[in-house]
C-alpha positions in Angstrom: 0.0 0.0 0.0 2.9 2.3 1.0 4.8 1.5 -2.6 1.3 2.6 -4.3 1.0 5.9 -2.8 4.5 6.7 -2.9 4.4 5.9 -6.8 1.5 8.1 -7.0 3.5 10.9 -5.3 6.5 10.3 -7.1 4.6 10.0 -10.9 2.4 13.4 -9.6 6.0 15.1 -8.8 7.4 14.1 -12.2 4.3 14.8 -14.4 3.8 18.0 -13.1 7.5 19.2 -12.5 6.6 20.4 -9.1 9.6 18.4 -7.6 11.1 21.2 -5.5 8.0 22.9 -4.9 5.0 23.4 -2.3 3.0 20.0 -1.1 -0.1 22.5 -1.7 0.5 22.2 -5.4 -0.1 18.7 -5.0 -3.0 18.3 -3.2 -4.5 21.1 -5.6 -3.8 18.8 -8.6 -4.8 15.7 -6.7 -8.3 17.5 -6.2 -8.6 19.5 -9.6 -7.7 15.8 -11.5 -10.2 14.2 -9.2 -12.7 17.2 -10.7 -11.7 16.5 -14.6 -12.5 12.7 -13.8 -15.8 13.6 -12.4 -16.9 15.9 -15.2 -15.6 13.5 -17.7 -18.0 10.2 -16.0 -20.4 12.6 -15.7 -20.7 13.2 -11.8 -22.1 16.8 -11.9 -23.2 17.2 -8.4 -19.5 16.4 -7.6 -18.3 18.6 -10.1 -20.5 21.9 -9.0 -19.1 21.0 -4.9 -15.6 22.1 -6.7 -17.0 25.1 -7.2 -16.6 28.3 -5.2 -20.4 29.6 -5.0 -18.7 33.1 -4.6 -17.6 32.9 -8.2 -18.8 35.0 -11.0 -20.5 32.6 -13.5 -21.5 30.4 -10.8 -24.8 29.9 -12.1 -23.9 30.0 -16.0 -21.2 27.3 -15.0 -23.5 25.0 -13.2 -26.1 25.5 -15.8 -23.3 24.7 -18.5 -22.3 21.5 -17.2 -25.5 20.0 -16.7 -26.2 21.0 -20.2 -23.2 19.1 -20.9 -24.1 15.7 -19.9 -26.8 15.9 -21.3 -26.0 16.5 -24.8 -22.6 15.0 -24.5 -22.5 11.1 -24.9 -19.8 8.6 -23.5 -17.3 11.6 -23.1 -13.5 11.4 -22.5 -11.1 14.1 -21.5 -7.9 13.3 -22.6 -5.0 15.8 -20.6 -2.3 17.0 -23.0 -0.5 18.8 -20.8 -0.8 20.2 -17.3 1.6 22.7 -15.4 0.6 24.4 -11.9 2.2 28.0 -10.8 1.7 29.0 -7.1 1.0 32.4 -6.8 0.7 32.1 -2.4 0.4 29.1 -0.6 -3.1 29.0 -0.8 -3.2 29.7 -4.3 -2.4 27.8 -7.7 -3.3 28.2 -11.7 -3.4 25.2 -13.6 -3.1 25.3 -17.1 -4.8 22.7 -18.9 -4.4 21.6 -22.1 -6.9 19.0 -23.2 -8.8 16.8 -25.9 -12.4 15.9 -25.4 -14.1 13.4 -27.5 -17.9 12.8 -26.5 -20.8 11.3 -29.3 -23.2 14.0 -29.7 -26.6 13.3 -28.3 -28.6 14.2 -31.6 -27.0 12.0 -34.5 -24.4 10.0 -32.3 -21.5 11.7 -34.6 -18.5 11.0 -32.5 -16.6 15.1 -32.1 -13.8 16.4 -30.8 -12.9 19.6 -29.5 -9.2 20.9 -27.8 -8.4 23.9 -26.0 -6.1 24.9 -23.5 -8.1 26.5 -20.1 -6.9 28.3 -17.1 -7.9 27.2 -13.9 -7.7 29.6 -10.8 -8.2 27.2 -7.3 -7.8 28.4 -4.0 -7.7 26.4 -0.8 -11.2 28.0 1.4 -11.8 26.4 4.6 -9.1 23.3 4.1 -10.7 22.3 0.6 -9.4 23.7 -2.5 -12.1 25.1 -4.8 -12.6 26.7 -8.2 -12.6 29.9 -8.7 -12.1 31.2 -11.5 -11.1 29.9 -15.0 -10.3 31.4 -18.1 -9.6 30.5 -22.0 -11.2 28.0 -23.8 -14.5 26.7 -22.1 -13.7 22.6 -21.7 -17.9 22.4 -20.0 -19.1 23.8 -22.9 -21.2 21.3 -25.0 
């Protein structure tokens, strides 16, 4: 059990380059990769708990992803690449760049979309939350 975890840790560190940097970062990415997984299975109330309620868009955002699922069929997100940047201890960007493939819900057409989205998370009350995002809108259907 202790060799899994520590591979986890290890491969995190690697993928992410964050060797030499802030155990926050971590536990950001751990949580903001447990979002992308959600979204992607279509888990929508766990998606809209990663959500800061005091963000602008709130509303749209939560409207957006339930949209999503249901218009967007058997849908992968595929991450291309992913780099985090601390700006305090309690804050990190993620940049994002990803491939979703989903079969759309009117003529089962199988379509792909890529982008590359900013992600602003901030740890509130021991939980790190969304709070902002910016660039090309990944929920979107």
């Amino acid at each position: 059990m202790l060799r899994l975890v520590l591979f986890f840790l290890v491969s995190t560190l690697v993928s992410v380059g964050l060797a030499n940097k802030n155990i926050n970062h971590i536990e950001a990415l751990a949580q903001f990769d447990k979002f992308i997984l959600d979204f992607s299975q279509g888990k929508t109330s766990d998606c809209i708990h990663f959500f800061d309620k005091a963000m602008i868009g709130f509303e749209e955002l939560e409207t957006t992803i339930n949209q999503a699922h249901l218009k967007q069929k058997n849908m992968t997100v595929k991450k291309i690449e992913r780099t985090a940047d601390g700006i305090e201890a309690d804050i990190v960007v993620v940049s994002f760049q990803w491939e979703k493939t989903h079969h759309n819900h009117l003529n089962l057409k199988r379509v792909t979309k890529k982008g590359k989205t900013r992600f602003f998370l901030q740890k509130l009350n021991n939980t790190w939350k969304l709070t902002g995002l910016a660039g090309a809108n990944l929920f979107r259907p």
